[in-house]
N, CA, C and O atoms as a GROMACS GRO file, in nm:
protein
  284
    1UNK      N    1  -1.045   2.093  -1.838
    1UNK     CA    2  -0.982   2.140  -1.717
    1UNK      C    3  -0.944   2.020  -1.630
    1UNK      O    4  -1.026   1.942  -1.582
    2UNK      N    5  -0.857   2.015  -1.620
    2UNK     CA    6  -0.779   1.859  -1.513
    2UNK      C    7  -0.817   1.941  -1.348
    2UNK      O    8  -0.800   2.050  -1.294
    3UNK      N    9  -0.878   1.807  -1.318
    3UNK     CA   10  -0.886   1.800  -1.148
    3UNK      C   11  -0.790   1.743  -1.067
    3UNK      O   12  -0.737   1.637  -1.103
    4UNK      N   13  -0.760   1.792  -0.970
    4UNK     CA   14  -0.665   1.720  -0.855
    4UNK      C   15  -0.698   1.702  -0.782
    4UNK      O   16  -0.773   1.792  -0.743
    5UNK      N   17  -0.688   1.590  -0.692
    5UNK     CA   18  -0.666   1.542  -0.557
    5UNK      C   19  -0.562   1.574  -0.462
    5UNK      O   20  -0.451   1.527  -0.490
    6UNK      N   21  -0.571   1.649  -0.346
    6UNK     CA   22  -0.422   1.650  -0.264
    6UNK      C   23  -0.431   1.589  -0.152
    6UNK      O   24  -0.535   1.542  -0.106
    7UNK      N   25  -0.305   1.584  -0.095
    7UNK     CA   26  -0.274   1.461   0.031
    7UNK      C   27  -0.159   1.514   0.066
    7UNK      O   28  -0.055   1.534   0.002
    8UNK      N   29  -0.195   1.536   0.185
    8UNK     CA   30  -0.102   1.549   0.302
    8UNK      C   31  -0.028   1.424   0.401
    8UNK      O   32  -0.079   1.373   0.501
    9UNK      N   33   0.081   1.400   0.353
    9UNK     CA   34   0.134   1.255   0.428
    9UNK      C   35   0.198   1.295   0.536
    9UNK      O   36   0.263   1.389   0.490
   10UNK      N   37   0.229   1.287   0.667
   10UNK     CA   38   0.314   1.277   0.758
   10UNK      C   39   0.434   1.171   0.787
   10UNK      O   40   0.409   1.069   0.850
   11UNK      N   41   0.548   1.195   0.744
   11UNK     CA   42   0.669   1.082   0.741
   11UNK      C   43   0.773   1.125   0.870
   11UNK      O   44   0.891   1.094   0.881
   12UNK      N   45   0.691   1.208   0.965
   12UNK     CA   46   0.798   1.271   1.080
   12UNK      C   47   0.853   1.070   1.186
   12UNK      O   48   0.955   1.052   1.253
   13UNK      N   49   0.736   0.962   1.157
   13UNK     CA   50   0.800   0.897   1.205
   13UNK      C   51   0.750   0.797   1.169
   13UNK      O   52   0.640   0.822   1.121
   14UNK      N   53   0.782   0.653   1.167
   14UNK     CA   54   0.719   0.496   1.191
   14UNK      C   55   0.570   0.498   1.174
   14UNK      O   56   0.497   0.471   1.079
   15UNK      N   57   0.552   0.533   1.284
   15UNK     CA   58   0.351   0.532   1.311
   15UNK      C   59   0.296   0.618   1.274
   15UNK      O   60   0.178   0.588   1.291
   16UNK      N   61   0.303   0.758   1.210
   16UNK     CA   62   0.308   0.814   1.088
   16UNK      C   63   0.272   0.777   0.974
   16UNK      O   64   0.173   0.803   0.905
   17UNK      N   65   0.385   0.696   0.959
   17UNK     CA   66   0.386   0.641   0.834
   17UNK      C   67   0.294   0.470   0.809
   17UNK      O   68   0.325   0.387   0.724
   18UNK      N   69   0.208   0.460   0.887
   18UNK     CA   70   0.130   0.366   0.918
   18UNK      C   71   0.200   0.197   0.997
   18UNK      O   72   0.141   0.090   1.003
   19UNK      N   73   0.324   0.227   1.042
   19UNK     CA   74   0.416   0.093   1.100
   19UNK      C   75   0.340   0.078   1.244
   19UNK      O   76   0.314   0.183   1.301
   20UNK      N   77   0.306  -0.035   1.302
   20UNK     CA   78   0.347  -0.069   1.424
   20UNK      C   79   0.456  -0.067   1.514
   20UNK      O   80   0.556  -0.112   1.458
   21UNK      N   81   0.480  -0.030   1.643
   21UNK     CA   82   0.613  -0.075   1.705
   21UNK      C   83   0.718  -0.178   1.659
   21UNK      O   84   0.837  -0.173   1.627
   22UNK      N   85   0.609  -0.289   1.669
   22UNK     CA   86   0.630  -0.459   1.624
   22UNK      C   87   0.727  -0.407   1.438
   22UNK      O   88   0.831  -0.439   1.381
   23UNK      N   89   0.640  -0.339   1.416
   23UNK     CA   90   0.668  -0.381   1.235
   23UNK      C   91   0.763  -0.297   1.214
   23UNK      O   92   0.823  -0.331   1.113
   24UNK      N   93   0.826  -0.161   1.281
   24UNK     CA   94   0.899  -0.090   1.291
   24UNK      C   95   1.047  -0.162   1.327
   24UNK      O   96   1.151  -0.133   1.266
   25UNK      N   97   1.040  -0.251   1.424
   25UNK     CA   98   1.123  -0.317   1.470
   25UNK      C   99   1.176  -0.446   1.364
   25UNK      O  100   1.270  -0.511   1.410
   26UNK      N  101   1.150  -0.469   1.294
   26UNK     CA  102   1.155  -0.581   1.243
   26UNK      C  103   1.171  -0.505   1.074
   26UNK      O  104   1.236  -0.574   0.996
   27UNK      N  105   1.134  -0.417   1.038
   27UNK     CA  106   1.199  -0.322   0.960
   27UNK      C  107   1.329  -0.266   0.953
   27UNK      O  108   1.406  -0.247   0.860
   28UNK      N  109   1.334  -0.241   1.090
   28UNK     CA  110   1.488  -0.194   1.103
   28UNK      C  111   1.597  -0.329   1.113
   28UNK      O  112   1.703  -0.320   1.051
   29UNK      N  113   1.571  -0.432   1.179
   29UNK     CA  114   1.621  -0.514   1.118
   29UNK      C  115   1.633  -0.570   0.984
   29UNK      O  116   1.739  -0.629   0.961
   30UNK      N  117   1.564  -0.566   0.911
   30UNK     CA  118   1.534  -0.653   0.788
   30UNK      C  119   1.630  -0.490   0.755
   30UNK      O  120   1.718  -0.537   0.682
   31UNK      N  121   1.651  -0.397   0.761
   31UNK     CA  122   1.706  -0.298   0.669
   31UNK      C  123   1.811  -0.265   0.758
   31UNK      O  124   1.831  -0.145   0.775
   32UNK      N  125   1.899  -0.364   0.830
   32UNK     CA  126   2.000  -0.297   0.893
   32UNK      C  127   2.136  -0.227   0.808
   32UNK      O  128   2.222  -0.148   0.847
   33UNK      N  129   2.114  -0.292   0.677
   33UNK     CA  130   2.224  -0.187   0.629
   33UNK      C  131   2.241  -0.103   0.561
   33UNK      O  132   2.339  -0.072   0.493
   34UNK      N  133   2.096  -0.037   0.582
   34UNK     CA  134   2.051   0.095   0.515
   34UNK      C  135   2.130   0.213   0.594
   34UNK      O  136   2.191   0.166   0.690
   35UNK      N  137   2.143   0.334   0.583
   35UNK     CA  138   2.268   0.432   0.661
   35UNK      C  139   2.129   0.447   0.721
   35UNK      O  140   2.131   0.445   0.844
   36UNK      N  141   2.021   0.461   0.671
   36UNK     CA  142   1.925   0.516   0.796
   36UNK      C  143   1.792   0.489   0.746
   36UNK      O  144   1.738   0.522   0.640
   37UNK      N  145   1.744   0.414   0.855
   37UNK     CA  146   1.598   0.345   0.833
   37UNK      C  147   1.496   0.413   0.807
   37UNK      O  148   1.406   0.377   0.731
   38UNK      N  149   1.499   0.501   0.858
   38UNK     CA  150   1.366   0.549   0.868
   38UNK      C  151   1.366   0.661   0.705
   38UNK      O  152   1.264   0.697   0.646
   39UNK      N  153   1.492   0.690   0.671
   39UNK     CA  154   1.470   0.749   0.562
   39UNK      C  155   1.470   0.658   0.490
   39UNK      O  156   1.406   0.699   0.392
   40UNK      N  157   1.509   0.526   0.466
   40UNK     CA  158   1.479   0.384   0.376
   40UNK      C  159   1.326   0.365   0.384
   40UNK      O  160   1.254   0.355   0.284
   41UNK      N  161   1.270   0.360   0.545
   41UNK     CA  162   1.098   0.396   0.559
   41UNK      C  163   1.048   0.466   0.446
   41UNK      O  164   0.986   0.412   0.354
   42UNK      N  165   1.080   0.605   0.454
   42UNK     CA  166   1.024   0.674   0.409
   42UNK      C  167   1.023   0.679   0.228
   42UNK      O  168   0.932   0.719   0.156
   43UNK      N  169   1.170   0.618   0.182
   43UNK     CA  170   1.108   0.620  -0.008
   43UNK      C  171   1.009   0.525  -0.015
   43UNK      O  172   0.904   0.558  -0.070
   44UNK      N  173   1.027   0.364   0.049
   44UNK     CA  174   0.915   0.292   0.034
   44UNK      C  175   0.845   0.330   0.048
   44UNK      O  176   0.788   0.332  -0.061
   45UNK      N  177   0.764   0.392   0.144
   45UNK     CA  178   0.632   0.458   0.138
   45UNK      C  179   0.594   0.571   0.017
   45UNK      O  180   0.484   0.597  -0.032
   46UNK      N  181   0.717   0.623  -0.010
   46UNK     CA  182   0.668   0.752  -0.144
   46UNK      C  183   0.635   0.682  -0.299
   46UNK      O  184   0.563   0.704  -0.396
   47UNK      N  185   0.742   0.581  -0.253
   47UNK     CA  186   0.720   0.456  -0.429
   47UNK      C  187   0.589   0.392  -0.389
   47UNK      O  188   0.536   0.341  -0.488
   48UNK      N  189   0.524   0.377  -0.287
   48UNK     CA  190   0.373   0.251  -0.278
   48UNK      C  191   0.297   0.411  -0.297
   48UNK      O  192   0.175   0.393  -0.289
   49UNK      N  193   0.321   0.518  -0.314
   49UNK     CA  194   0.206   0.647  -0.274
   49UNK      C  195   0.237   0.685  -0.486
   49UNK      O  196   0.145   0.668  -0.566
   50UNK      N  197   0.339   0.719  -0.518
   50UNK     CA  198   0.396   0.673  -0.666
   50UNK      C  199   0.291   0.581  -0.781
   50UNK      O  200   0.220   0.611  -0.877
   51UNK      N  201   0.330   0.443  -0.704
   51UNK     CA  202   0.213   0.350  -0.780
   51UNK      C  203   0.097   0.305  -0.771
   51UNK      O  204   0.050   0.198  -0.809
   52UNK      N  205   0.028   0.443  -0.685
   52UNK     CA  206  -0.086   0.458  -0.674
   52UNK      C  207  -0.140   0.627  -0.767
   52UNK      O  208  -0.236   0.699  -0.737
   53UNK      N  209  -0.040   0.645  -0.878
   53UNK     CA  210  -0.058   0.796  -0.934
   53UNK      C  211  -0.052   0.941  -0.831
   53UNK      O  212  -0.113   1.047  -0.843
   54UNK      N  213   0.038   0.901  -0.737
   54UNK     CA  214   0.035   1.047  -0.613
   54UNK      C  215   0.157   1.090  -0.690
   54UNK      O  216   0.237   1.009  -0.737
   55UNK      N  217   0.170   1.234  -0.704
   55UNK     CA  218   0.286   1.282  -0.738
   55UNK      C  219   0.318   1.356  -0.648
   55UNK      O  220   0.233   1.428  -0.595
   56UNK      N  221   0.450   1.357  -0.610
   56UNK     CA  222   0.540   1.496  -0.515
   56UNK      C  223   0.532   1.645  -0.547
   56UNK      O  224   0.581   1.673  -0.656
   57UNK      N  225   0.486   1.739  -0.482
   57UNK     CA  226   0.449   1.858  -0.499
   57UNK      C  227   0.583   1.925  -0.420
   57UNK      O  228   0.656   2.015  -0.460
   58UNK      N  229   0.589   1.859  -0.308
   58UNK     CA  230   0.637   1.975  -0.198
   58UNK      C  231   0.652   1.896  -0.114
   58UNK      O  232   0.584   1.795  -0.090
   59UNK      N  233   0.801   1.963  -0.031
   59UNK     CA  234   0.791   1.870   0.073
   59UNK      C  235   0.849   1.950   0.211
   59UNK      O  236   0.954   2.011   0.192
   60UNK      N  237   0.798   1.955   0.333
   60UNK     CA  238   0.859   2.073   0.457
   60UNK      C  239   0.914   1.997   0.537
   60UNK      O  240   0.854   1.928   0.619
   61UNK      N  241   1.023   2.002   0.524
   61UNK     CA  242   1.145   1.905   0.587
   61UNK      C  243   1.146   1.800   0.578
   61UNK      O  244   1.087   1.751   0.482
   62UNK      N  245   1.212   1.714   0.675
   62UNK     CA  246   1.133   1.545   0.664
   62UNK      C  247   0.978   1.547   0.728
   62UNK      O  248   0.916   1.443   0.748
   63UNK      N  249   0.934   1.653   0.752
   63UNK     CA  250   0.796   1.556   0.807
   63UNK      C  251   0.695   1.588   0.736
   63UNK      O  252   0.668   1.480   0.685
   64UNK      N  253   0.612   1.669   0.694
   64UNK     CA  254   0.536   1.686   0.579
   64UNK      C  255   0.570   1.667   0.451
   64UNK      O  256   0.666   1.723   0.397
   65UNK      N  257   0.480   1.575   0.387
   65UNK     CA  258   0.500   1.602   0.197
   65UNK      C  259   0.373   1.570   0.175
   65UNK      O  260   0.299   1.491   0.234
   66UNK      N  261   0.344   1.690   0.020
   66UNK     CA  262   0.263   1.706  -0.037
   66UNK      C  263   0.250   1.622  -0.168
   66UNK      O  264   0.345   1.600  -0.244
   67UNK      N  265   0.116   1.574  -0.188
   67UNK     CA  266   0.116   1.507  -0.318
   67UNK      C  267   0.009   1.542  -0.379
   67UNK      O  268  -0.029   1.654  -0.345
   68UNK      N  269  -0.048   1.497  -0.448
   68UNK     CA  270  -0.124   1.534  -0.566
   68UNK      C  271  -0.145   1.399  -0.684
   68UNK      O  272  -0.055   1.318  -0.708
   69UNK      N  273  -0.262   1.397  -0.739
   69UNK     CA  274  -0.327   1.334  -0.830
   69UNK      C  275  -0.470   1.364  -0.940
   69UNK      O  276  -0.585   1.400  -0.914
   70UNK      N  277  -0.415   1.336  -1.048
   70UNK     CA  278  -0.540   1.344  -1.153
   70UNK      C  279  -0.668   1.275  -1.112
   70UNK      O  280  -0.676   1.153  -1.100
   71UNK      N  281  -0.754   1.345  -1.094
   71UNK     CA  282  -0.951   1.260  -1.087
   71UNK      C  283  -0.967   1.299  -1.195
   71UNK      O  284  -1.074   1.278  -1.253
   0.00000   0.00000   0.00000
């Protein structure tokens, strides 16, 4: 019988998503020619949650997503 782990991430914003003001700022620069940062924010964070074995279940708009993992 396979076990899971679930996780509830919040990506509604920056500090959310564990950024500082400071690091938020300097993100959006370093990614100014992304059409939109914070959704550029947000795959990086799903690829570092990815190569840690989290998989995407579900997701309720931009601000909740669900993940999941094998124990």
């Amino acid at each position: 019988m396979t076990k899971w782990e679930y996780k509830i991430v919040d990506h509604s914003n920056s500090t959310a998503m564990g950024y500082s003001n400071e690091e938020t700022e300097a993100f959006k620069i370093e990614h100014k020619d992304a059409v939109h940062w914070k959704y550029e924010m947000s795959r990086i964070e799903l690829n570092k949650l990815g190569k840690e074995s989290w998989e995407l279940i579900s997701q309720d708009g931009p601000k909740q997503i669900y993940l999941r993992r094998q124990i």
